[in-house]
C-alpha positions, -999 to 999 in steps of 0.1 A, spaced: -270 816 27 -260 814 -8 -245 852 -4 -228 842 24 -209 812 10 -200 836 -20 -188 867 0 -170 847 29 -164 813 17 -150 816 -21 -128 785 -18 -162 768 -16 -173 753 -48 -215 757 -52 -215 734 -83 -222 696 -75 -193 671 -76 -205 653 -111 -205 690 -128 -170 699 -120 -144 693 -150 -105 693 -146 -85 712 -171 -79 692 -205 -42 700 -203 -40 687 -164 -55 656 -175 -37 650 -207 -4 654 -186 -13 631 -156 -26 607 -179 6 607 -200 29 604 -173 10 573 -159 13 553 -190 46 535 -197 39 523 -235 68 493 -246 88 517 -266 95 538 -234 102 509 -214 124 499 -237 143 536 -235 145 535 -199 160 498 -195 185 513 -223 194 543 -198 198 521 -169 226 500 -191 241 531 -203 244 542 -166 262 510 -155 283 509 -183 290 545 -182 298 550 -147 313 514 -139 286 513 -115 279 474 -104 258 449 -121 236 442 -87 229 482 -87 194 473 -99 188 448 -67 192 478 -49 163 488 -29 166 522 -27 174 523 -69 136 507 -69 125 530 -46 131 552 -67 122 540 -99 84 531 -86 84 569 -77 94 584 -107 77 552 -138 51 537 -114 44 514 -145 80 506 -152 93 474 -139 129 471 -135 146 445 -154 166 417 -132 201 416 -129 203 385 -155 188 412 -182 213 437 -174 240 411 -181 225 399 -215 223 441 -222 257 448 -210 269 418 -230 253 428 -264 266 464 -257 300 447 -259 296 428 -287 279 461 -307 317 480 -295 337 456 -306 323 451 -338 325 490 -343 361 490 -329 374 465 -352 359 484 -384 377 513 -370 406 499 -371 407 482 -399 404 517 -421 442 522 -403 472 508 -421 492 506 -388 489 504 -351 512 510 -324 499 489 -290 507 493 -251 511 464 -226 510 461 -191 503 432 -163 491 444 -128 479 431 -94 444 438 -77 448 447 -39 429 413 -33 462 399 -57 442 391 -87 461 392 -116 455 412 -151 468 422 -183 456 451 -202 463 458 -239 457 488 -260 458 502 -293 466 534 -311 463 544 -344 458 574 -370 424 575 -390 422 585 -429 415 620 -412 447 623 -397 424 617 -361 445 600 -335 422 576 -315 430 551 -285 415 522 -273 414 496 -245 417 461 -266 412 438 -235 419 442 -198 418 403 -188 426 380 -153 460 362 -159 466 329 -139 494 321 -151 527 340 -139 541 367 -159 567 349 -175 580 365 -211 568 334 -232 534 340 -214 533 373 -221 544 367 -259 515 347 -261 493 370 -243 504 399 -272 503 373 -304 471 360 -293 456 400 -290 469 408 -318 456 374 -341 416 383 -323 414 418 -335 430 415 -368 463 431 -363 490 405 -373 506 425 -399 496 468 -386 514 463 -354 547 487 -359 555 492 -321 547 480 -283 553 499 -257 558 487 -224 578 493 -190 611 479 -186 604 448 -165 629 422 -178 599 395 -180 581 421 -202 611 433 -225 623 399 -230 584 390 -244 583 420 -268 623 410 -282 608 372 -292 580 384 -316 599 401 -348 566 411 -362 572 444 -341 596 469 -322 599 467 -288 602 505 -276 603 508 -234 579 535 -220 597 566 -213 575 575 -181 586 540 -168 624 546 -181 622 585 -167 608 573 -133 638 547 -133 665 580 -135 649 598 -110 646 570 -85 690 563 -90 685 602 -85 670 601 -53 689 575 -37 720 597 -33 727 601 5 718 638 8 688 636 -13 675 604 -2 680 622 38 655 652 27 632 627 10 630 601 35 629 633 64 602 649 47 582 618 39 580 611 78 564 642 83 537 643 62 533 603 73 528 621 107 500 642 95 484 620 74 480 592 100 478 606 132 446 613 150 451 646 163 475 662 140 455 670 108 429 686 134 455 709 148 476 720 115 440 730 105 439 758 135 472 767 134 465 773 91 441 799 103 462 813 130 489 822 104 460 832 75 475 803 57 454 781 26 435 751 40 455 730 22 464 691 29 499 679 32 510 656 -1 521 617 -1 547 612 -23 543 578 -40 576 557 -47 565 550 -85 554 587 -88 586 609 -91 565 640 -95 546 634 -60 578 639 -45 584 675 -66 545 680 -54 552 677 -16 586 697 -20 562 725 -27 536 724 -2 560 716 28 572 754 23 537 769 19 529 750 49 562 758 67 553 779 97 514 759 106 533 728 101 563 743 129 534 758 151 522 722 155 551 704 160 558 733 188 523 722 200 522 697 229 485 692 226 488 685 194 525 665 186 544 645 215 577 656 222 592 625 211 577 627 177 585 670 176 625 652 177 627 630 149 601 650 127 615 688 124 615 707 97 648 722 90 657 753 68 676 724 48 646 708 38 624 738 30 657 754 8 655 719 -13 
């Protein structure tokens, strides 16, 4: 019997269950892995703030069933801290960068700073703040001073404050040289009230203001506004992205997608000029199509040698 277990059964172990040993290095690892000690617990609720921080990710992230999920799988022992831990963490992080930010900056004998107010899509209002400045080692560095909800409106004596108050918190009374801003009036009029520092208008913003006058030249504004409606068409419609995409392959074209322009963007409108051409004969092969564009909309959105010259 014992011949036959050896010859035809070697998978079989002969040796009685309290005899057999595991390898010391298997059970040194298994039994590592399954002990969390404090100072690793510690590393991993570190991580996890990092993370959040890091990647904006929100603060209920760790409610999250499947992040516990996880996190039982991978640190059985670990337990994950609440959402009211992450907020104290988060909060000392803070406190820990601006404390570092402000020693920065006080090395620097001069700053130059950047305004702007802005509107959430659910018409919450903010006003961010930055600040720029050369280190001993001729490094230029940038950073975000404060990006905070505004209630009151936008008026220049508001925003004067807004800028004096910034400016009193991190120490920068007497470094601020410039500001840079856009050329709102409400904005330009706040930066000309405080004579501690120039007032110099963005020259995106100002640049973006030459091309729009540009643009609005009858000719011009025609092409744009023509060109506009088409890639609206594509961009909207149900059927139309669908069937550019087969008539891309029917003329061996690139797979590429039709481009927006954005009003406060003047390069998006230089952007589409390009890819209407490369798109020129798919984009006429659709509007040809009666399966795929109605003949009502193949009339007011037709691609004319006008606007692919431009």
């Amino acid at each position: 019997m014992l011949n036959h277990l050896k010859l035809k059964h070697k998978t079989l172990s002969l040796e009685p269950e309290s005899e057999r040993q595991e390898h010391p290095l298997i059970t040194s690892f298994t039994s590592a892995r399954r002990h969390c000690d404090p100072a690793r617990r510690e590393r991993i609720t570190a991580l996890i703030t990092r993370m959040i921080t890091k990647d904006m990710l929100p603060l209920s992230f760790v409610e999250g069933e499947g992040f516990r999920e996880l996190m039982n799988f991978v640190e059985p022992e670990y337990r994950v801290p609440t959402r009211k831990t992450i907020v104290s963490r988060v909060e000392q992080k803070y406190e820990e960068g601006v404390k570092k930010l402000k020693m920065d900056i006080s090395q620097s004998e001069k700053v130059a700073i950047t305004t702007d107010s802005w509107t959430t899509l659910t018409t919450e209002s903010y006003t961010t703040i930055t600040c720029h400045y050369i280190t001993d080692g001729w490094e230029m560095k940038s950073a975000v001073l404060q990006t905070r909800s505004s209630d009151e409106r936008h008026t220049a004596q508001n925003i004067a404050a807004q800028l004096q108050a910034a400016a009193e918190e991190w120490g920068l009374t007497d470094k601020i040289t410039a500001c840079v801003h856009d050329n709102a009036s409400n904005m330009v009029l706040a930066n000309r009230t405080i004579a501690d520092w120039e007032s110099v208008p963005c020259y995106a913003h100002t640049l973006q203001l030459a091309v729009n006058d540009r643009f609005k030249v009858g000719s011009v504004h025609r092409v744009v506004a023509a060109c506009g409606r088409l890639v609206s068409h594509f961009h909207h419609s149900t059927v139309a992205p669908a069937g550019l995409k087969k008539k891309q392959d029917t003329h061996n074209l690139p797979k590429h997608k039709l481009i927006q322009y954005s009003r406060t963007r003047w390069n998006s409108i230089c952007d589409m000029f390009e890819r209407l051409p490369e798109q020129r004969w798919a984009l006429s092969a659709a509007l040809s199509d009666r399966t795929i564009t109605k003949l009502n909309d193949a009339r007011t959105l037709e691609l004319t040698d006008q606007n692919c010259r431009l």
